[in-house]
C-alpha positions in Angstrom: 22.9 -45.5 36.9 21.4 -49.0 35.8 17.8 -50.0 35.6 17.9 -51.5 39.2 19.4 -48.6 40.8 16.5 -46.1 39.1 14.0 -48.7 40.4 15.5 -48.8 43.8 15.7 -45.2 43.7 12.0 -44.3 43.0 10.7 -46.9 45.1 12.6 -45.3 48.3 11.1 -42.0 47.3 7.7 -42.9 47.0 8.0 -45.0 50.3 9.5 -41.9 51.9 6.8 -39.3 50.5 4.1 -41.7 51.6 5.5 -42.0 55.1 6.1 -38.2 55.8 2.3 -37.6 54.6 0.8 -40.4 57.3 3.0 -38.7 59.9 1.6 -35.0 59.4 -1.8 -36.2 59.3 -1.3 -38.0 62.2 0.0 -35.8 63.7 -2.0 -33.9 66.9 -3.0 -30.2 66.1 -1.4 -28.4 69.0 -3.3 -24.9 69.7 -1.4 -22.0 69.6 -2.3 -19.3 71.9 -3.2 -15.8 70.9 -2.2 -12.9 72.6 -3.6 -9.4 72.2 -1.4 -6.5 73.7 -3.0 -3.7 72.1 -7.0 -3.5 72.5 -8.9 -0.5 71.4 -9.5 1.9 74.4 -13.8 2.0 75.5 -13.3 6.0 77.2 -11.0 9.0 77.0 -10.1 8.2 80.2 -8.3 4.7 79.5 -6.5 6.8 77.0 -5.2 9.0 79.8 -3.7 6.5 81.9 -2.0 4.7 79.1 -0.3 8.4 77.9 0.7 8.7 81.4 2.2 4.7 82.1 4.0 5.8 78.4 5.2 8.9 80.3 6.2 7.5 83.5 8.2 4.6 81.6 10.4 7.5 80.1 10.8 9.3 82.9 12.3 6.3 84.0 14.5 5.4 80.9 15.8 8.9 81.7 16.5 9.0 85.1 20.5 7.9 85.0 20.7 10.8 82.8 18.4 13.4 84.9 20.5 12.1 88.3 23.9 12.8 86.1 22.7 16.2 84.8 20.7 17.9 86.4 22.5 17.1 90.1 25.8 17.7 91.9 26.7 14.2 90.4 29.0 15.6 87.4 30.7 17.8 89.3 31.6 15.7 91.9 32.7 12.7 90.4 34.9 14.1 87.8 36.8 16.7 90.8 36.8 13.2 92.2 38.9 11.1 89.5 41.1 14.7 89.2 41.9 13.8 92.5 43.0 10.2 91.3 44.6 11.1 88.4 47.0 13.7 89.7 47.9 11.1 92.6 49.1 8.7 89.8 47.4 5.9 90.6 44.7 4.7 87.9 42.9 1.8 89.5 43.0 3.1 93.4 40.2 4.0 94.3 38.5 1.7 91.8 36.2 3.0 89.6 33.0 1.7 91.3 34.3 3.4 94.7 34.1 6.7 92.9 30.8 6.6 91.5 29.3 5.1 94.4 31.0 8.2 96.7 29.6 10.6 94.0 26.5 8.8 94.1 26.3 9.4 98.2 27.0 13.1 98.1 25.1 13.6 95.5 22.0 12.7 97.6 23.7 14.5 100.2 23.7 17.7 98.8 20.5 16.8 96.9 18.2 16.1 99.6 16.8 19.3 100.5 16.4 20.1 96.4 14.3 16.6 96.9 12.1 17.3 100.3 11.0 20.1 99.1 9.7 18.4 95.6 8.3 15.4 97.8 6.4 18.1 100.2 5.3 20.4 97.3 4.5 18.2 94.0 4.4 14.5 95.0 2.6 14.4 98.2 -0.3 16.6 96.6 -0.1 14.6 93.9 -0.4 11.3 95.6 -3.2 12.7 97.8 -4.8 13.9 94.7 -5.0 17.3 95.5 -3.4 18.7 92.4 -3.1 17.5 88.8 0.1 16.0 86.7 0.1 19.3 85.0 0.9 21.3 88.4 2.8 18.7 89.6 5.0 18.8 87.2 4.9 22.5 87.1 5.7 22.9 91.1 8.4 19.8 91.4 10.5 22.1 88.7 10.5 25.0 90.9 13.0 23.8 93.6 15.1 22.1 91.3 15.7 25.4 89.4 16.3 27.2 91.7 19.2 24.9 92.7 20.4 25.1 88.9 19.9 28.9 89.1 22.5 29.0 91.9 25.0 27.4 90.3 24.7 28.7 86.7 27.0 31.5 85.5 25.5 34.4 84.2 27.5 34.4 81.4 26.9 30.6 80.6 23.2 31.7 81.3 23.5 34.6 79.0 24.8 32.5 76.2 22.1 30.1 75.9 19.7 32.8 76.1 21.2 34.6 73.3 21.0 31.3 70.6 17.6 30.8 71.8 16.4 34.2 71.2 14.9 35.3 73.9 17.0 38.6 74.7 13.7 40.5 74.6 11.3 38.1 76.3 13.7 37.0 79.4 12.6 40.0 82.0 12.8 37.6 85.4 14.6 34.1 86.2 11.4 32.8 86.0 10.9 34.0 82.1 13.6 31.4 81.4 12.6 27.9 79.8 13.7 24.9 81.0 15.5 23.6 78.3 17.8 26.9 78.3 19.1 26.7 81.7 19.9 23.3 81.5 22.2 23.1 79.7 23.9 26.5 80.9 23.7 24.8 84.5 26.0 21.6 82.5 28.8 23.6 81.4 28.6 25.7 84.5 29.4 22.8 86.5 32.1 21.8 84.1 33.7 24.8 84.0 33.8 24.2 88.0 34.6 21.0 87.7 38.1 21.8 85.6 38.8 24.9 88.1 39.0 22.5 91.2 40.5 20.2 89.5 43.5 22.4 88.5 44.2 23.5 91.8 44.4 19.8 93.0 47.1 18.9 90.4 49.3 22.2 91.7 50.9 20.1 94.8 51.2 17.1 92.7 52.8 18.4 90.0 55.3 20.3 92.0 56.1 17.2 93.8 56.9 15.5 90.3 59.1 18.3 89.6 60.9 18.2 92.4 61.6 14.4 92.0 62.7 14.5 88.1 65.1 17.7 88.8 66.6 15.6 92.0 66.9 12.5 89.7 68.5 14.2 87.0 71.1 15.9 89.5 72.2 12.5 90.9 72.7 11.1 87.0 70.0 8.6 87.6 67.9 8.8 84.2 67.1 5.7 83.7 64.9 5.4 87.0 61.2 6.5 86.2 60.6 9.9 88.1 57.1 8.6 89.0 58.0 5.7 90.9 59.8 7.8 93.5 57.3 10.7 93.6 54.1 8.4 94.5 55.1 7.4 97.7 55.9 11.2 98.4 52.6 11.8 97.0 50.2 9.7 98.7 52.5 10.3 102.2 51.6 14.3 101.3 47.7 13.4 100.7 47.3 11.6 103.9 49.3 13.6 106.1 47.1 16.9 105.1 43.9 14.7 105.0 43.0 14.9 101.4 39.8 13.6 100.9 38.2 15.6 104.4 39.5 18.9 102.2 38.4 17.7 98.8 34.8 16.2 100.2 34.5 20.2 102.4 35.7 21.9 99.1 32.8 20.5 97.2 30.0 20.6 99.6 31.0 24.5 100.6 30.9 25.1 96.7 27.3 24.1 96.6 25.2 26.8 97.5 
């Protein structure tokens, strides 16, 4: 670079250095808000509430979890894609018509379990005639005694053993929580898979029937499961599938 070109070169920086400085000073100073989320509590009591908001916000993180678990829901909507499977037909009913049936008899089914929580825990709580401790205490009663009914002893038994509490369990009521849930879980899976076998028995004998028919006649090359759907949906209808599946799993509910 010539002598010119330096020249021209630190005269354009100093022109640009002096430029950007006028422009910040001139710049207005825009206030930035502050914003204080967290203040230091004045009484136990403020305290309180905040621990229960904090509770009640993970109650409600949990509750597509508590509605799946602990409720008819599992049960239902997995006898209820057995059904779907075994017909051969992935995407009919869609996906969303499944849940949103499961959903329904769950709260079906559910209902009593949840008037007598409302009745017993929440209304005296609301009223303020009890505390959160004995709400929480009595709205787990009716609810356990729903998982109670549908629990296995043997499933029961299990969970009781790994927990340790052979010599402590003397009454239903001397089991925790947190042991019979997940007993009630596999209980209901267990139920699930039974129902869910006999429903594939008349489909799968239809398929077999189709295949050994197409093999007779020499006609390999046609896909046994085309020809067997029609006679499978026409055998669903004509017996009125989903009035016996839908009476099967409310009568299983007891």
């Amino acid at each position: 670079m010539n002598k010119s070109g330096k020249m021209i070169f630190i005269l354009f920086s100093f022109v640009t250095y002096f430029s950007a400085t006028k422009m910040a000073n001139a710049a207005p100073q825009i206030p930035i808000p502050s914003l204080q989320f967290v203040q230091p509590s004045k009484s136990p009591a403020d305290t309180a509430v905040t621990l229960q908001i904090i509770l009640l916000l993970t109650i409600l993180s949990l509750a597509p979890s508590i509605l799946i678990m602990l409720t008819s829901f599992t049960r239902i909507v997995i006898v209820l894609s057995f059904v779907r499977n075994g017909l051969g037909i992935q995407q009919v009913p869609p996906n969303q018509v499944l849940i949103g049936l499961a959903l329904f008899m769950t709260v079906f089914v559910m209902a009593p379990v949840w008037n007598d929580i409302n009745s017993e825990a929440f209304q005296p709580y609301m009223n303020q005639q009890i505390s959160t401790d004995e709400a929480l205490a009595k709205a787990q009663v009716p609810l356990r005694n729903f998982m109670f009914r549908q629990t296995r002893e043997k499933d029961l038994a299990l969970f009781v053993h790994y927990a340790k509490l052979q010599n402590e369990v003397k009454t239903l009521n001397d089991i925790p929580t947190y042991v019979l849930i997940p007993a009630f879980i596999i209980s209901e899976l267990k139920t699930a898979f039974q129902m869910g076998f006999v429903i594939f028995i008349p489909f799968l004998v239809i398929d077999m029937i189709v295949s050994s028919t197409l093999m007779s006649m020499g006609m390999l090359m046609l896909p046994p499961v085309m020809i067997s759907l029609p006679f499978k949906i026409l055998l669903f209808v004509m017996v009125d599938g989903w009035n016996i599946v839908v009476n099967s799993l409310l009568a299983g509910f007891h």
